[in-house]
Each structure stands twice: as structure tokens, then as C-alpha cells.
C-alpha positions as CSV (number, residue, x, y, z in Angstrom):
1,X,0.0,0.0,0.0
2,X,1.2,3.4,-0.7
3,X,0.3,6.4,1.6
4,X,-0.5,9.7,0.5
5,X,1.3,12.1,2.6
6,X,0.1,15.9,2.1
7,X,2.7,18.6,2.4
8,X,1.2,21.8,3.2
9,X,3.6,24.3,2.6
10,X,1.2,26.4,-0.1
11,X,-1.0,26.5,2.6
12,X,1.7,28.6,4.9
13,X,2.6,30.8,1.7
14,X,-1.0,31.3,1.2
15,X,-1.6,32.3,5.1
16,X,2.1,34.2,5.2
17,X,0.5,36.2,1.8
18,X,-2.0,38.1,4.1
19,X,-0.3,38.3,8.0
20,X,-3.0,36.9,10.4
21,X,-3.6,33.0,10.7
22,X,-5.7,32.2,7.8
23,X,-5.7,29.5,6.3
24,X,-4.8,28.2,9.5
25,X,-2.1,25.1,8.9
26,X,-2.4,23.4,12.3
27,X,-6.7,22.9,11.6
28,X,-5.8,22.4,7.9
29,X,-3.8,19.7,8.9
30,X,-6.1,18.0,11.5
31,X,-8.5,18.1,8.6
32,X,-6.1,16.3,6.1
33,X,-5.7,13.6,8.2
34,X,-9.6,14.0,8.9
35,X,-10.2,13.6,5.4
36,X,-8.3,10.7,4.6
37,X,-4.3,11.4,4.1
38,X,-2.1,9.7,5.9
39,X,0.7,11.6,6.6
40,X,1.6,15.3,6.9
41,X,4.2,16.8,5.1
42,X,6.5,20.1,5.9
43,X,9.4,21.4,4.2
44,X,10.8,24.4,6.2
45,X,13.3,26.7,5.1
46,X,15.6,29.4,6.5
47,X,13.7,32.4,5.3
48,X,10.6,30.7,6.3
49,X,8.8,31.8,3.3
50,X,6.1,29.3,3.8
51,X,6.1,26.8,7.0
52,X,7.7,28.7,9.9
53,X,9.6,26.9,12.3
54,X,7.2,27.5,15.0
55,X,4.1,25.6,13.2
56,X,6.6,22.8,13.3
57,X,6.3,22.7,16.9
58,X,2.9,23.4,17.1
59,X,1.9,20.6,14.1
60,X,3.7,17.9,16.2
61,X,1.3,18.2,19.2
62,X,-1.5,17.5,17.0
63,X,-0.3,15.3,14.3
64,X,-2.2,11.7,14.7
65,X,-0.9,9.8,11.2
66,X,2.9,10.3,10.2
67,X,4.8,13.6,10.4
68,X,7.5,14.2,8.1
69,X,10.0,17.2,7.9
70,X,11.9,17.8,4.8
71,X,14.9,19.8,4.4
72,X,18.5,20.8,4.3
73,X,20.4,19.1,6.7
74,X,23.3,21.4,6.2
75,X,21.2,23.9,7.9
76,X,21.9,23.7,11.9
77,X,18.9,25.5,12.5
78,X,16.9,22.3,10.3
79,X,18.8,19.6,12.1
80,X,17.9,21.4,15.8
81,X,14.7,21.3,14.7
82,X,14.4,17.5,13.6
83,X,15.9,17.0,16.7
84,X,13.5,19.0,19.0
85,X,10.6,17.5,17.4
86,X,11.1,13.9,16.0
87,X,9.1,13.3,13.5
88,X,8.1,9.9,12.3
89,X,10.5,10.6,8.9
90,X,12.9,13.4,8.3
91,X,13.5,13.7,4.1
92,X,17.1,15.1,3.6
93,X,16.9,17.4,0.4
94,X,19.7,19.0,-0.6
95,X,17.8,22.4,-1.7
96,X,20.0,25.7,-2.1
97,X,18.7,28.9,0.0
98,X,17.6,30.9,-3.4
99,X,15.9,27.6,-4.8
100,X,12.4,28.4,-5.5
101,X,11.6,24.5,-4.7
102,X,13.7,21.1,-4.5
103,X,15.4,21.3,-8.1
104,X,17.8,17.8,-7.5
105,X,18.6,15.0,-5.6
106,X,21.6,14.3,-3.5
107,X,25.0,13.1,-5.1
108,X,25.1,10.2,-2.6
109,X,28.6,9.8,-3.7
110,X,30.4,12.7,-2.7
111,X,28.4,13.6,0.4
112,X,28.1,9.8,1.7
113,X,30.1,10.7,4.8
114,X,28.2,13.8,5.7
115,X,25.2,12.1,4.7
116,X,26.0,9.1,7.2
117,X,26.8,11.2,10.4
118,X,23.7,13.0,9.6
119,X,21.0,9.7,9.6
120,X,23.3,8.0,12.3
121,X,21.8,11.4,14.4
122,X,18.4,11.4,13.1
123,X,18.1,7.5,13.4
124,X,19.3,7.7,17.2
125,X,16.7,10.3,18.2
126,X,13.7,7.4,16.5
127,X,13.6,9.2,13.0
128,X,12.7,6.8,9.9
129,X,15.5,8.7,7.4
130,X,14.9,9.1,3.4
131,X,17.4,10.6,1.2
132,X,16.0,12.4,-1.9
133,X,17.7,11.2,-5.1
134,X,17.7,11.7,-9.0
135,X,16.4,8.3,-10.6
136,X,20.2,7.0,-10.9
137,X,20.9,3.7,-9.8
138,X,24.4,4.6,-8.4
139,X,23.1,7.2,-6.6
140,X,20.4,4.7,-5.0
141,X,23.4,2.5,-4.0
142,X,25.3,5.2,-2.7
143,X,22.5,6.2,-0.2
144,X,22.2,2.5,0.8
145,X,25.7,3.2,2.1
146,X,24.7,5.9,4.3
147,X,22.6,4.0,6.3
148,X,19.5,5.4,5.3
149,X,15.9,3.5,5.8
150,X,14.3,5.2,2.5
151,X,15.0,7.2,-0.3
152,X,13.1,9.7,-2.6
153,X,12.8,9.6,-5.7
154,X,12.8,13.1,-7.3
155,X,9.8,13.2,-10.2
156,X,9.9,16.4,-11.6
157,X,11.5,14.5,-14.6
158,X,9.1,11.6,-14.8
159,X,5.6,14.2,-14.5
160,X,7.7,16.5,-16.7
161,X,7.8,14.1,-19.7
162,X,4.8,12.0,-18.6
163,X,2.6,13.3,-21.0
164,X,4.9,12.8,-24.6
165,X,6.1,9.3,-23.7
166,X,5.2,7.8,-19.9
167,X,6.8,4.8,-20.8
168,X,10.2,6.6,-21.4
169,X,9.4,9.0,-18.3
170,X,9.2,6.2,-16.2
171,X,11.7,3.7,-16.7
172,X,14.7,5.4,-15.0
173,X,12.5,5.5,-12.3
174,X,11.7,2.0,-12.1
175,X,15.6,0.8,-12.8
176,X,16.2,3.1,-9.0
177,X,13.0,1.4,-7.6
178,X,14.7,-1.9,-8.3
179,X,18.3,-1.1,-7.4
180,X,16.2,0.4,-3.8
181,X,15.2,-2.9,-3.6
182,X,18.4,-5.1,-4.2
183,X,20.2,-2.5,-1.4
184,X,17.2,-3.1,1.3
185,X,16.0,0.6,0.9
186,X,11.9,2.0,1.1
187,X,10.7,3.8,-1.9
188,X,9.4,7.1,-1.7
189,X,8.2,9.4,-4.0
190,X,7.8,12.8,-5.1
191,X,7.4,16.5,-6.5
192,X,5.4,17.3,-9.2
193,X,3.2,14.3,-8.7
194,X,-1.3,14.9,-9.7
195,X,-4.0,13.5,-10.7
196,X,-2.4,12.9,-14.2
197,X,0.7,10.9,-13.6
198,X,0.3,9.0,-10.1
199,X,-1.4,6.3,-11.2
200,X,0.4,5.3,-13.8
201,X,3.5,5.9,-11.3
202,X,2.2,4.0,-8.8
203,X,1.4,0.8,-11.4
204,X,5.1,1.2,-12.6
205,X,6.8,1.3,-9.2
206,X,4.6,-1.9,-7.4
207,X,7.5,-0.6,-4.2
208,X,6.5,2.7,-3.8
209,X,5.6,2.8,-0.2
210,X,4.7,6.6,0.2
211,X,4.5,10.0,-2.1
212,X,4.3,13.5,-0.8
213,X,2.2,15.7,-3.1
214,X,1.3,19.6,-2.3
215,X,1.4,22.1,-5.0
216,X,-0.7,20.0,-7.8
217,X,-3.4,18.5,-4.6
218,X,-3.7,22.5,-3.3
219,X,-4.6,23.5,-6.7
220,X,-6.7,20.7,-7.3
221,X,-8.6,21.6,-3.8
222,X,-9.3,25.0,-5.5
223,X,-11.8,23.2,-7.9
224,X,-12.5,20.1,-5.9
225,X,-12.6,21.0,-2.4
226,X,-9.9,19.8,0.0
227,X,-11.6,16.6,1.5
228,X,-12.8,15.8,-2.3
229,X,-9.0,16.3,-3.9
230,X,-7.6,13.9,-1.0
231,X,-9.8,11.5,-1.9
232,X,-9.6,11.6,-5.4
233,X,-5.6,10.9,-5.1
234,X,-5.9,8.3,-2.6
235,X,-8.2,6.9,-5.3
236,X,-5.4,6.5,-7.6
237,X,-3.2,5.0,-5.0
238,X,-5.3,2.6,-4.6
């Protein structure tokens, strides 16, 4: 089974848009879990442009299904953080401070031993760990030797090229699925992910255990309705 875990960061940018509390991400949240998803997603960042550090703290005492926190780990401030809270999973993504979003996975080569001090530490305090990586089967292996439980697979690639040739978009991705399994790793999933490509994604990649998906679900909420839209993708997880 693969779970649908909601990352509500356009939720924070729509509430930080406007000063106040509304949308109000702790409620919207509870009601994602309310409505079906099963996990909650956050993906803070120094300038805390969208999910502040605080609704971190505050999401974790309310949180009922799985929490993960996504982020550079060569941020002190993010580690502290991962550390004060624990969160069922912590997603190591190696974003750059002027990155508009997660633009590339890690080279699990050249950073294995940072990598590997940084999930012994997250591992010890009870965290699940997943490393977010290009489809690239040395890459895959190279996170294996961190220590890692999971990685993620980063789809802007796959839902990029999805609709000219799925076949083609998806067959990296299901070479790194494979290698994954061979090196005893979980299989995550996502960015860029909808109502268009998951299925097909899901069919192809029979190990994917969990996706994250907020931009495409929050726009599709704008039509649908939020309880509708979590539904509707937990439909084609299904």
C-alpha cells in the first residue's frame, strides 16, 4: 500500500501572503488527516517563506498519522529542529537557500560521509530517514551506504515528460525502484506528482511505499474542495 502524505507548505505561503492565521495550517492539517491522508508533510526553510519553524512545533502536538520534515540538513537550524521535534520521517533534500523548490537529488557519492553522520543522528533520536535522489541507480546505491531506511525519488523528470512518452518518463525511475530494492532501501516518491501521472506511477513502481504531493493536490482543492481532492488521489493509489 502506498500512503498519501500531504505537504502543506502552499497552505503557509497562502496564510504568510496576508499576516493573520488564515488558512490556519495546524486545523488544515487535523482536517487532512480527517479527510483521509495519511501523513503530513512540511518542508521548512531558513527564510521561512512558507512553514515557519514554530508551526513545526505546534503541528507535532497535534499530528495523529505520520509527520515528516523535509529539508537541508546542512542547515543547523533544520537539524535542531528535527531534533527537538522527531518526526516519524525526516526527508534530507539538498535544496539551495535561493531555490524556488527542491530542483535535484543528492550526489550520494560525494556527500556519503556527511550524509552518514547526519542519519546516524536522526536515526538515534527514533527518526525513519529518506534521502531524496535523481532516478540514478548509483546514486540509489550510494545512499544504501549511508545508512538510510528510504529514499526519494525526485519526479519532476518523470511528470515532466509523462505526458509525450510515460513509458520513457518512467523507466529510470523503475531501474532506482529496483536497485532500492536489491540494497534493502523503502521507496518514496515525489514533487510534481497529480492527478495525471500518479497512477500510472504507482502501477510502474509496485514498491513505492509513500509519495508527498502539495502544490498540484492544493490546486486541485481550489476546484474540488480539499476533502474531495484527498480522496480523489488516494483513489489512484489505490
Amino acid at each position: 500500500m502506498t500512503k498519501l502524505s500531504v505537504n502543506i507548505n502552499k497552505i503557509a505561503t497562502l496564510r504568510n501572503s496576508r499576516g493573520g492565521n488564515q488558512p490556519n495550517v495546524v486545523q488544515v492539517a487535523i482536517d487532512c488527516e480527517k479527510f483521509g491522508a495519511e501523513g503530513i508533510t512540511v518542508h521548512p526553510r531558513p527564510d521561512e517563506r512558507h512553514i515557519r519553524y514554530q508551526d513545526v512545533y505546534d503541528l507535532k502536538e497535534v499530528i495523529t498519522t505520520e509527520f515528516n520534515i523535509e529539508g537541508n540538513p546542512t542547515e543547523k537550524k533544520f537539524v535542531e529542529l528535527v531534533l527537538a521535534n522527531k518526526p516519524t520521517q525526516v526527508t534530507l533534500v539538498p535544496d539551495a537557500l535561493n531555490a524556488i523548490t527542491s530542483n535535484a537529488g543528492w550526489d550520494t557519492i560525494t556527500h556519503r560521509e556527511r550524509l552518514k553522520d547526519l542519519v546516524a543522528t536522526f536515526k538515534s533520536a527514533g527518526c525513519r530517514v529518506s534521502i531524496f535522489v535523481d532516478p540514478i541507480e548509483k546514486m540509489v546505491e550510494g545512499a544504501a551506504e549511508t545508512g538510510t531506511d528510504r529514499i526519494e525519488l525526485y519526479t519532476e523528470s518523470y511528470a515532466h515528460h509523462y505526458s509525450k512518452n510515460r513509458e520513457e518518463a518512467v523507466r529510470d525511475y523503475v531501474k532506482a525502484a529496483q536497485m532500492a530494492a536489491n540494497v534493502g532501501l523503502g521507496v518514496n516518491g515525489g514533487h510534481d506528482l497529480s492527478l495525471e501521472n500518479l497512477r500510472y506511477f504507482k502501477e510502474s513502481i509496485p514498491n513505492l511505499l509513500e509519495v508527498s504531493i502539495g502544490h498540484a493536490l492544493i490546486c486541485d482543492a481550489l476546484y474540488f474542495g480539499l476533502e474531495n481532492t484527498i480522496q480523489l488521489y488516494l483513489r489512484e493509489l489505490e
